[in-house]
PQR file of N, CA, C, O and H, with PARSE charges and radii, in Angstrom:
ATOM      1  N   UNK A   1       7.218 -14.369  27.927 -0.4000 1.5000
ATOM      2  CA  UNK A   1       6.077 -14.098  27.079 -0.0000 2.0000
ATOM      3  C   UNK A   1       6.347 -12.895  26.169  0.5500 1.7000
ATOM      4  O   UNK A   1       5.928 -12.851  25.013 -0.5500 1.4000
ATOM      5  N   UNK A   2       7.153 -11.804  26.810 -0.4000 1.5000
ATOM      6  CA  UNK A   2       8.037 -11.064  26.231 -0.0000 2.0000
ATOM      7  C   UNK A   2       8.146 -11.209  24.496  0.5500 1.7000
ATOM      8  O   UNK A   2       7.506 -10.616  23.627 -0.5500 1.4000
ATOM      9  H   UNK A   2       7.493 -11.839  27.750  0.4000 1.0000
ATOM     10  N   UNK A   3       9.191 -12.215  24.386 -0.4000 1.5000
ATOM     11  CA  UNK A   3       9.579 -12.804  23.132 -0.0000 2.0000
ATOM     12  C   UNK A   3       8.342 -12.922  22.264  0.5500 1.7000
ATOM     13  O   UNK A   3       8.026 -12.044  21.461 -0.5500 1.4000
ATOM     14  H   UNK A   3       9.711 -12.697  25.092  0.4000 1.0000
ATOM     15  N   UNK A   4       7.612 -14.104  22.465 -0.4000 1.5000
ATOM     16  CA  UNK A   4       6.826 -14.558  22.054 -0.0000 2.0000
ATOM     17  C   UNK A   4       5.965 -13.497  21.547  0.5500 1.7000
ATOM     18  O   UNK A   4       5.761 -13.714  20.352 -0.5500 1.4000
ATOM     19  H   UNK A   4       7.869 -14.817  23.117  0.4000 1.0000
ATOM     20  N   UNK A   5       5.467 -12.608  21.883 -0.4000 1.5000
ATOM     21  CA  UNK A   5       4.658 -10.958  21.596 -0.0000 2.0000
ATOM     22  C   UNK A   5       5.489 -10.324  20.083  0.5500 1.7000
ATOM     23  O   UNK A   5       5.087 -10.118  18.938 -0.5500 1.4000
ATOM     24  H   UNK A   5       5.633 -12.432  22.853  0.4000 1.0000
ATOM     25  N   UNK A   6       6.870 -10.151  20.800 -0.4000 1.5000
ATOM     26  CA  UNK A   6       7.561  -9.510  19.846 -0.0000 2.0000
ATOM     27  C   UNK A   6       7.671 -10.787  18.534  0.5500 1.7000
ATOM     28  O   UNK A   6       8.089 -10.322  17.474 -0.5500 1.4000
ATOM     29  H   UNK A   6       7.196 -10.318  21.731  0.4000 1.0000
ATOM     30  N   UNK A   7       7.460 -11.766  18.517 -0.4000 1.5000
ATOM     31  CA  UNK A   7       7.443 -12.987  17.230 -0.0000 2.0000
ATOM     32  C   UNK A   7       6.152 -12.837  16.429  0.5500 1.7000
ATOM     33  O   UNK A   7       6.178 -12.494  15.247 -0.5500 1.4000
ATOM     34  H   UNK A   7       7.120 -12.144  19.379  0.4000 1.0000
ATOM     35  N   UNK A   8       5.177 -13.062  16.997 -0.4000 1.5000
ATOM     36  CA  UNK A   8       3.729 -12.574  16.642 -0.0000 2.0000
ATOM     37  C   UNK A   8       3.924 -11.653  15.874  0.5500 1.7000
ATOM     38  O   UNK A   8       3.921 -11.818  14.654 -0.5500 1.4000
ATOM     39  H   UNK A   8       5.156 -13.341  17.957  0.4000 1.0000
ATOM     40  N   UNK A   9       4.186 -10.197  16.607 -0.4000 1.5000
ATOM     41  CA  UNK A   9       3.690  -8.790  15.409 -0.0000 2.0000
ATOM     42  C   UNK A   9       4.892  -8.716  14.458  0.5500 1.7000
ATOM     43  O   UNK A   9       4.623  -8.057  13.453 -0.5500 1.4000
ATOM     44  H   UNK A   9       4.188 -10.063  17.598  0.4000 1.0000
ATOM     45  N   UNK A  10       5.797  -9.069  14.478 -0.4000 1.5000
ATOM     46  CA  UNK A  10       6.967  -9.459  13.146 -0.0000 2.0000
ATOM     47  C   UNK A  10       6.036 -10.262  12.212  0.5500 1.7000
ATOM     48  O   UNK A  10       5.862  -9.851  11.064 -0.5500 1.4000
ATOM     49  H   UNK A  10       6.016  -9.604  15.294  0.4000 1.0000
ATOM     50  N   UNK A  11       5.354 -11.524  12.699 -0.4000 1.5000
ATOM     51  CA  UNK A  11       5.099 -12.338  11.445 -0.0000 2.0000
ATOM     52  C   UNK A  11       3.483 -11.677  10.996  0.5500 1.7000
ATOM     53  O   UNK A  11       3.001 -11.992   9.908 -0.5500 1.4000
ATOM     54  H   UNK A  11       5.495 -11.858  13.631  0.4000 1.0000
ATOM     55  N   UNK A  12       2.762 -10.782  11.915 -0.4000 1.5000
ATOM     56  CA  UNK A  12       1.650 -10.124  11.471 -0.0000 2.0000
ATOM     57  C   UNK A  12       2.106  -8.987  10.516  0.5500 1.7000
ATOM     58  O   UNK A  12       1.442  -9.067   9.482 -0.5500 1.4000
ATOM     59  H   UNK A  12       3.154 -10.527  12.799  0.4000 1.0000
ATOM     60  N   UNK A  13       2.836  -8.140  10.482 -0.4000 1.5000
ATOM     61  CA  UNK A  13       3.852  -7.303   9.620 -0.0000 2.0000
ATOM     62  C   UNK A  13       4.038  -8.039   8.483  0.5500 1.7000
ATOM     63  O   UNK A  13       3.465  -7.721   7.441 -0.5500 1.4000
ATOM     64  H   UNK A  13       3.375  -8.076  11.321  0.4000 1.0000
ATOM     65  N   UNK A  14       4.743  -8.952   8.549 -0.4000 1.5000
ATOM     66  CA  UNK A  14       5.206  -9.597   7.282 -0.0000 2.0000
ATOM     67  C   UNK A  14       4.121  -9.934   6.301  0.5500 1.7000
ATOM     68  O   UNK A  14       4.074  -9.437   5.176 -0.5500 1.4000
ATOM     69  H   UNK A  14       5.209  -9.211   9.395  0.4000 1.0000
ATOM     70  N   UNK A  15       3.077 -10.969   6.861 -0.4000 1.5000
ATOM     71  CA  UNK A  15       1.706 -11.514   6.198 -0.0000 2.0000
ATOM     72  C   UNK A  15       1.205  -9.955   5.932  0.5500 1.7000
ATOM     73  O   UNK A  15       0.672  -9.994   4.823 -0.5500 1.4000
ATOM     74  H   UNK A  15       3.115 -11.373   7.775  0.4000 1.0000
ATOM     75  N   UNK A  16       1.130  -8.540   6.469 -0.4000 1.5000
ATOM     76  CA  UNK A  16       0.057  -7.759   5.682 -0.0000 2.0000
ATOM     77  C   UNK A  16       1.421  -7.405   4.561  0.5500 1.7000
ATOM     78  O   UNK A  16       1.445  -7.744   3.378 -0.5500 1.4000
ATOM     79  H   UNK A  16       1.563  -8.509   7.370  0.4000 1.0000
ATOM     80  N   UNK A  17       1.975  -7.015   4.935 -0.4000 1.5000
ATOM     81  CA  UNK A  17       3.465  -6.852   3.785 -0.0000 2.0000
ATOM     82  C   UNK A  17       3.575  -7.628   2.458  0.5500 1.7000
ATOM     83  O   UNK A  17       4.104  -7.189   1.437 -0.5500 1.4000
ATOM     84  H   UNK A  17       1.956  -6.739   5.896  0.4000 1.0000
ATOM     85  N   UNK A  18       2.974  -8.906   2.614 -0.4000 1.5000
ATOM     86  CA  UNK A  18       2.639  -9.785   1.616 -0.0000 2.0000
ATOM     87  C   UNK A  18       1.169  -9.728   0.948  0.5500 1.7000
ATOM     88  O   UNK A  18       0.868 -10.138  -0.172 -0.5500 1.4000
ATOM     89  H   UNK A  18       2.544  -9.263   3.443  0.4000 1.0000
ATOM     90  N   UNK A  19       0.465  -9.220   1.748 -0.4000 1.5000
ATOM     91  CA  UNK A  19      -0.932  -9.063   1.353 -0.0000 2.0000
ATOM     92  C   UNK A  19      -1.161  -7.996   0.443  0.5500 1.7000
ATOM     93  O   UNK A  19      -2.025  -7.950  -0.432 -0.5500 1.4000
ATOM     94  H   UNK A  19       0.709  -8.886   2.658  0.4000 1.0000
ATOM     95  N   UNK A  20      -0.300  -7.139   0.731 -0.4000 1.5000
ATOM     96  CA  UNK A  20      -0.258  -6.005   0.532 -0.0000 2.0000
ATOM     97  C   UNK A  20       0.588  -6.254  -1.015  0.5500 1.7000
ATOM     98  O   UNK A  20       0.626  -5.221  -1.683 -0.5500 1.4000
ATOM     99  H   UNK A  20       0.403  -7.177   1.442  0.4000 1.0000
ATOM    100  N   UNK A  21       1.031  -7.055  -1.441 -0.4000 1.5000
ATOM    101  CA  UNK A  21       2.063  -7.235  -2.590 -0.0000 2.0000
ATOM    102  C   UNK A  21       3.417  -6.598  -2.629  0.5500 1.7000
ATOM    103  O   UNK A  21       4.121  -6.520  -3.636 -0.5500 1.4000
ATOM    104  H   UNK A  21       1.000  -7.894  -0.899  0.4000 1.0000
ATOM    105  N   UNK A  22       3.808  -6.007  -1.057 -0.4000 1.5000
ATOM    106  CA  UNK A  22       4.968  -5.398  -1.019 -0.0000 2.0000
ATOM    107  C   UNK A  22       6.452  -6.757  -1.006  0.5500 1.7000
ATOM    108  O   UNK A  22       7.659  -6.573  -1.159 -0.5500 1.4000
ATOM    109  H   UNK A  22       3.236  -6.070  -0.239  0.4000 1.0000
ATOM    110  N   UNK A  23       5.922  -7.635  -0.839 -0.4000 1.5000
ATOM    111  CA  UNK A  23       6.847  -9.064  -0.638 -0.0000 2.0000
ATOM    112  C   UNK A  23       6.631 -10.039  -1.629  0.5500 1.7000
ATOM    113  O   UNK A  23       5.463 -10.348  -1.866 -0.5500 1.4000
ATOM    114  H   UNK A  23       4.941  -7.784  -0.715  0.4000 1.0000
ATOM    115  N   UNK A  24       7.433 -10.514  -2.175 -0.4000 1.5000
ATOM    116  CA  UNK A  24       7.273 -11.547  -3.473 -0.0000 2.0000
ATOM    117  C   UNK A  24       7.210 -13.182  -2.089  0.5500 1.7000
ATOM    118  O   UNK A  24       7.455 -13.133  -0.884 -0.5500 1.4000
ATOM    119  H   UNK A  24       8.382 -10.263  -1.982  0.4000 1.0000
ATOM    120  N   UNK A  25       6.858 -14.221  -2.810 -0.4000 1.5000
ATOM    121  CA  UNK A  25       6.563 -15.009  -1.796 -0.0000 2.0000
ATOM    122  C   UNK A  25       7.484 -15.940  -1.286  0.5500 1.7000
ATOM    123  O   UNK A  25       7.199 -16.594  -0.283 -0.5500 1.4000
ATOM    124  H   UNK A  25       6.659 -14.261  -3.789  0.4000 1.0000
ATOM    125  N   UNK A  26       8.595 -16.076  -1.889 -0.4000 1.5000
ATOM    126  CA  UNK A  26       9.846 -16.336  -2.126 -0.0000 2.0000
ATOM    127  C   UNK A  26      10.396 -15.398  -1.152  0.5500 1.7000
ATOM    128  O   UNK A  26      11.258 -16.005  -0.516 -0.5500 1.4000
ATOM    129  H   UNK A  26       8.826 -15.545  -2.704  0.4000 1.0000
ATOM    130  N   UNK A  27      10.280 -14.108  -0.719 -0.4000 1.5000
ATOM    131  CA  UNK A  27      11.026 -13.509   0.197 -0.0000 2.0000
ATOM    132  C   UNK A  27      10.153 -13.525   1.796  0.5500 1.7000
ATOM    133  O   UNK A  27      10.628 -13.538   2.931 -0.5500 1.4000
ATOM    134  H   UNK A  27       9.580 -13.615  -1.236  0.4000 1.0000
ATOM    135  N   UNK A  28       8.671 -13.518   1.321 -0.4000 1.5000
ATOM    136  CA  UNK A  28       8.009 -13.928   2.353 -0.0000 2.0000
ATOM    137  C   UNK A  28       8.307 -15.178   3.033  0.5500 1.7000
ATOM    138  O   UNK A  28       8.242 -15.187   4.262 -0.5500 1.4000
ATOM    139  H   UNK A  28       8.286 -13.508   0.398  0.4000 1.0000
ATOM    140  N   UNK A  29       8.562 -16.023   2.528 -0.4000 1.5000
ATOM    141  CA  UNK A  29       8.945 -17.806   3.036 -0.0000 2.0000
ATOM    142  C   UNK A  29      10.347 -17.511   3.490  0.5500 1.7000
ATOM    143  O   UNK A  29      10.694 -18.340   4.332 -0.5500 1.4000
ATOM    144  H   UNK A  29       8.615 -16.015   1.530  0.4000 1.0000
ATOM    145  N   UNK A  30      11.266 -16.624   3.227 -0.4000 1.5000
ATOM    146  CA  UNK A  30      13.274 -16.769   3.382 -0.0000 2.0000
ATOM    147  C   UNK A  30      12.633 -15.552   4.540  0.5500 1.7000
ATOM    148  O   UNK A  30      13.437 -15.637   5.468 -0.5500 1.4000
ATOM    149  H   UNK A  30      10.984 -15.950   2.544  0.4000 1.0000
ATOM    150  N   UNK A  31      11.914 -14.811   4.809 -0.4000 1.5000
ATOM    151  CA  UNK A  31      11.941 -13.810   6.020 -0.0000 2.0000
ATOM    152  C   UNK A  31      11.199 -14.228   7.276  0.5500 1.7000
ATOM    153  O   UNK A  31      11.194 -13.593   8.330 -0.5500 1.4000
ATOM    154  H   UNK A  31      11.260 -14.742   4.055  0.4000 1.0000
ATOM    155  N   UNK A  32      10.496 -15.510   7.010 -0.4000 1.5000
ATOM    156  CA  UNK A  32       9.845 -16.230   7.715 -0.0000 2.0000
ATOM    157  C   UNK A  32      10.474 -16.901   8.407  0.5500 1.7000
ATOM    158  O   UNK A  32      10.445 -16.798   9.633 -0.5500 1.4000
ATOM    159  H   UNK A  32      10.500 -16.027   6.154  0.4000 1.0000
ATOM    160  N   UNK A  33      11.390 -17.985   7.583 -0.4000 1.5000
ATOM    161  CA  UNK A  33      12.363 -19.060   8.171 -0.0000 2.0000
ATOM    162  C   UNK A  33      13.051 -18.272   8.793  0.5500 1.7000
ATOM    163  O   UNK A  33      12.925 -18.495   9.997 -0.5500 1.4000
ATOM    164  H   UNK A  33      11.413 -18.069   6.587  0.4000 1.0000
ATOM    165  N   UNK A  34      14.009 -17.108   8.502 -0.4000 1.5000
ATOM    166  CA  UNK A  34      14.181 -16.039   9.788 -0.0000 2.0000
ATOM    167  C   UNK A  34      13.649 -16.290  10.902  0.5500 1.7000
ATOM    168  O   UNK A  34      13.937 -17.083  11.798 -0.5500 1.4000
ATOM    169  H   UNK A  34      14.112 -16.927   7.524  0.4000 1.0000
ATOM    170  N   UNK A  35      12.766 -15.468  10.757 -0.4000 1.5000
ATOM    171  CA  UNK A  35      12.158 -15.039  12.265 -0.0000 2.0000
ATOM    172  C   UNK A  35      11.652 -16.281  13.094  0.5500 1.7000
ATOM    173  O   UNK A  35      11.453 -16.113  14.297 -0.5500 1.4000
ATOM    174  H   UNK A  35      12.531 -14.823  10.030  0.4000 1.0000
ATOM    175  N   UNK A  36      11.452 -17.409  12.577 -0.4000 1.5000
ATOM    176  CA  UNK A  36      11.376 -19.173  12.988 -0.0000 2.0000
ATOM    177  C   UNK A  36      13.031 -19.367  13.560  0.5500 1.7000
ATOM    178  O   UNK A  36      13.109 -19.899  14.667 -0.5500 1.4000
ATOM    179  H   UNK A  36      11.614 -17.545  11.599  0.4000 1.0000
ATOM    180  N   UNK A  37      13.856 -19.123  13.141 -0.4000 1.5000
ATOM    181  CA  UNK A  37      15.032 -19.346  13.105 -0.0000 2.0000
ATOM    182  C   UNK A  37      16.121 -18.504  14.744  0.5500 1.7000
ATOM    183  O   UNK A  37      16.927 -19.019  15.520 -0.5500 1.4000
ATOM    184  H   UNK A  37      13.792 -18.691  12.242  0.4000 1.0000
ATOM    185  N   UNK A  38      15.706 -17.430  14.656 -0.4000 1.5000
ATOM    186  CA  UNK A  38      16.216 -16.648  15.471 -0.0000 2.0000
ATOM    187  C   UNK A  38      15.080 -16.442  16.977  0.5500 1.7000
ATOM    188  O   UNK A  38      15.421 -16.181  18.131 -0.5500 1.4000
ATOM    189  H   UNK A  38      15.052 -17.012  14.026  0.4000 1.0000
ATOM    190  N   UNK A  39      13.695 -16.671  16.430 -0.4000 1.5000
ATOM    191  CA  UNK A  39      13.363 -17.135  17.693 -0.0000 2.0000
ATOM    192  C   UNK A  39      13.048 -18.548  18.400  0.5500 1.7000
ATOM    193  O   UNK A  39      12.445 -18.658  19.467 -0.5500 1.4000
ATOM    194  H   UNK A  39      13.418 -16.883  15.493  0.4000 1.0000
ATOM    195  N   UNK A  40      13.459 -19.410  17.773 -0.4000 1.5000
ATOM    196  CA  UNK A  40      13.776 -20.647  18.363 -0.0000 2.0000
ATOM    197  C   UNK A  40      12.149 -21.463  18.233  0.5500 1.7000
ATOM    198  O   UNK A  40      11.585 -22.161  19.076 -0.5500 1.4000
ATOM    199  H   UNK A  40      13.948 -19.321  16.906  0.4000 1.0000
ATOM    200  N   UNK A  41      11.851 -21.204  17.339 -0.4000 1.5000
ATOM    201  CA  UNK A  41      10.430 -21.532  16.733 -0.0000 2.0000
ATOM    202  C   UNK A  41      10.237 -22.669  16.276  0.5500 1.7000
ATOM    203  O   UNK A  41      10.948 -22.657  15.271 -0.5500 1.4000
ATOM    204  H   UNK A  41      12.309 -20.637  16.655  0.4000 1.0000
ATOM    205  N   UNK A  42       9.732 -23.711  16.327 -0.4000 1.5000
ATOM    206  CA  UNK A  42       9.412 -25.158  15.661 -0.0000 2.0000
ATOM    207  C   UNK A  42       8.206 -25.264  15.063  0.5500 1.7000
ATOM    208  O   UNK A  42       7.081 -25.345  15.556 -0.5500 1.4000
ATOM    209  H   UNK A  42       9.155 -23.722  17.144  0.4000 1.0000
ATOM    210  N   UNK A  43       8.641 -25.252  13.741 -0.4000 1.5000
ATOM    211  CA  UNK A  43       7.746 -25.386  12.911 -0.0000 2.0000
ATOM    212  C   UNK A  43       7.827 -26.331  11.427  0.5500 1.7000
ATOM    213  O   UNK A  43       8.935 -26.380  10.895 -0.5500 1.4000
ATOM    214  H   UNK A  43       9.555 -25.186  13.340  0.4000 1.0000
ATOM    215  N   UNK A  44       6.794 -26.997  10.831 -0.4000 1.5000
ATOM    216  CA  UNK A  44       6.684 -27.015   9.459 -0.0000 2.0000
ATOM    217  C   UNK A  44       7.279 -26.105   8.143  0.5500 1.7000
ATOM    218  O   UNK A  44       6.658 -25.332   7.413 -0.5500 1.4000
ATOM    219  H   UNK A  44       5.893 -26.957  11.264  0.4000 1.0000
ATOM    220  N   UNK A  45       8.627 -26.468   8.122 -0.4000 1.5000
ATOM    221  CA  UNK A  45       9.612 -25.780   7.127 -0.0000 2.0000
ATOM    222  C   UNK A  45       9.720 -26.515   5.820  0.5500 1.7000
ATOM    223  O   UNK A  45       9.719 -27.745   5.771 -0.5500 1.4000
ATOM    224  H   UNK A  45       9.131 -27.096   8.715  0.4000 1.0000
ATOM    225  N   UNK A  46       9.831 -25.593   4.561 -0.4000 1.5000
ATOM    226  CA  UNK A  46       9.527 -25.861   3.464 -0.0000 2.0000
ATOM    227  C   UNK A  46      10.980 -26.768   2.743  0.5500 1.7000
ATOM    228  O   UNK A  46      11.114 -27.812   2.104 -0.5500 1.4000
ATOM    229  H   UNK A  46       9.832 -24.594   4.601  0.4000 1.0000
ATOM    230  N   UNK A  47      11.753 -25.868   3.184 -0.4000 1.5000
ATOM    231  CA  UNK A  47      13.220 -26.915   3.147 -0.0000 2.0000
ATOM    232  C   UNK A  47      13.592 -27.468   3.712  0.5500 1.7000
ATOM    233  O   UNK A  47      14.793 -27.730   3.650 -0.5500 1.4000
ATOM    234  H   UNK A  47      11.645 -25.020   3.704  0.4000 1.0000
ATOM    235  N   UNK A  48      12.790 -27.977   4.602 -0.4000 1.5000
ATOM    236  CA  UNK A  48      13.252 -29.291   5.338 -0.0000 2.0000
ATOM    237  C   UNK A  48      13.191 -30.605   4.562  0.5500 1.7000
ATOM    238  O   UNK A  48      12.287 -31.163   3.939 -0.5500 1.4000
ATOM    239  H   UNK A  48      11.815 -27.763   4.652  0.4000 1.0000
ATOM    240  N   UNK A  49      14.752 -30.972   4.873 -0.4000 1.5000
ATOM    241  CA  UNK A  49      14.917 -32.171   4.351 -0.0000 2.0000
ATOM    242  C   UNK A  49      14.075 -33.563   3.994  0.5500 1.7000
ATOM    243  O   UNK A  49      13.712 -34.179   2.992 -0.5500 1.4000
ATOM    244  H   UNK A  49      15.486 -30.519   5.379  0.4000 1.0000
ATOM    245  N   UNK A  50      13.973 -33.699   5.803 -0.4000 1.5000
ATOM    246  CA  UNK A  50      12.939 -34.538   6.244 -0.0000 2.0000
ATOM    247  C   UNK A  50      11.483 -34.507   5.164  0.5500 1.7000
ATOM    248  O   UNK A  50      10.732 -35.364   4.698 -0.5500 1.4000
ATOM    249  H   UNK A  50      14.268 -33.199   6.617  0.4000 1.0000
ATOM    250  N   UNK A  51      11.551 -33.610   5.121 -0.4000 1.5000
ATOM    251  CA  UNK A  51       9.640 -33.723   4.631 -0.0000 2.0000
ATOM    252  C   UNK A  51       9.562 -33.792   3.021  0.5500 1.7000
ATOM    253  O   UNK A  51       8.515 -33.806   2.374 -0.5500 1.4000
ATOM    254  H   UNK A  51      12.161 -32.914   5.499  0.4000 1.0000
ATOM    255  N   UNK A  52      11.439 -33.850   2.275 -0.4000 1.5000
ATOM    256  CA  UNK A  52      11.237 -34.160   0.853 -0.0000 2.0000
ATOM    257  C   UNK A  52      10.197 -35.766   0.288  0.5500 1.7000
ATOM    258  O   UNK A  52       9.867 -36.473   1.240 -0.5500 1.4000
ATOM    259  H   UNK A  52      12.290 -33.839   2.801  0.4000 1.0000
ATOM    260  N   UNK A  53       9.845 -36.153  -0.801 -0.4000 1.5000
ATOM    261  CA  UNK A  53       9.294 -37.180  -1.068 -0.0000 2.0000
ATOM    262  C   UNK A  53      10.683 -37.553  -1.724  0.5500 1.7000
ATOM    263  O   UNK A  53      11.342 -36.865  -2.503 -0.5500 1.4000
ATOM    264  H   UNK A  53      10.113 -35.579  -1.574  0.4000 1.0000
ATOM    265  N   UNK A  54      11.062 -39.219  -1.058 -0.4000 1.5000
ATOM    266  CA  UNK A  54      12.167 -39.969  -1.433 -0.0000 2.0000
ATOM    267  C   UNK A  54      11.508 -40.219  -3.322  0.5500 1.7000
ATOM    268  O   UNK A  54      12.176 -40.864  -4.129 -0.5500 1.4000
ATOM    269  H   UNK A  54      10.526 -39.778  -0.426  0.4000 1.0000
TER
END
């Protein structure tokens, strides 16, 4: 549960960081897939292949 705590206040950081206009949204989405990425997170990703329209 550890993990999971420390994933949370990273992506609460980030969203006020963005709120805040300190993050363009383009770096908000590439710091996101990060932290999805390194904690083993499954989610609705924007570059995912899968979800292009053929």
């Amino acid at each position: 549960m550890r993990k999971e705590l420390e994933y949370v206040k990273k992506i609460a950081l980030l969203a006020k960081l963005f709120r805040l206009e300190l993050l363009t949204e383009k770096e908000y989405e590439r710091i996101g897939r990060k932290l999805m990425d390194s904690y083993l997170i499954a989610g609705e990703r924007s570059d995912d292949p899968r979800k292009e329209i053929a």
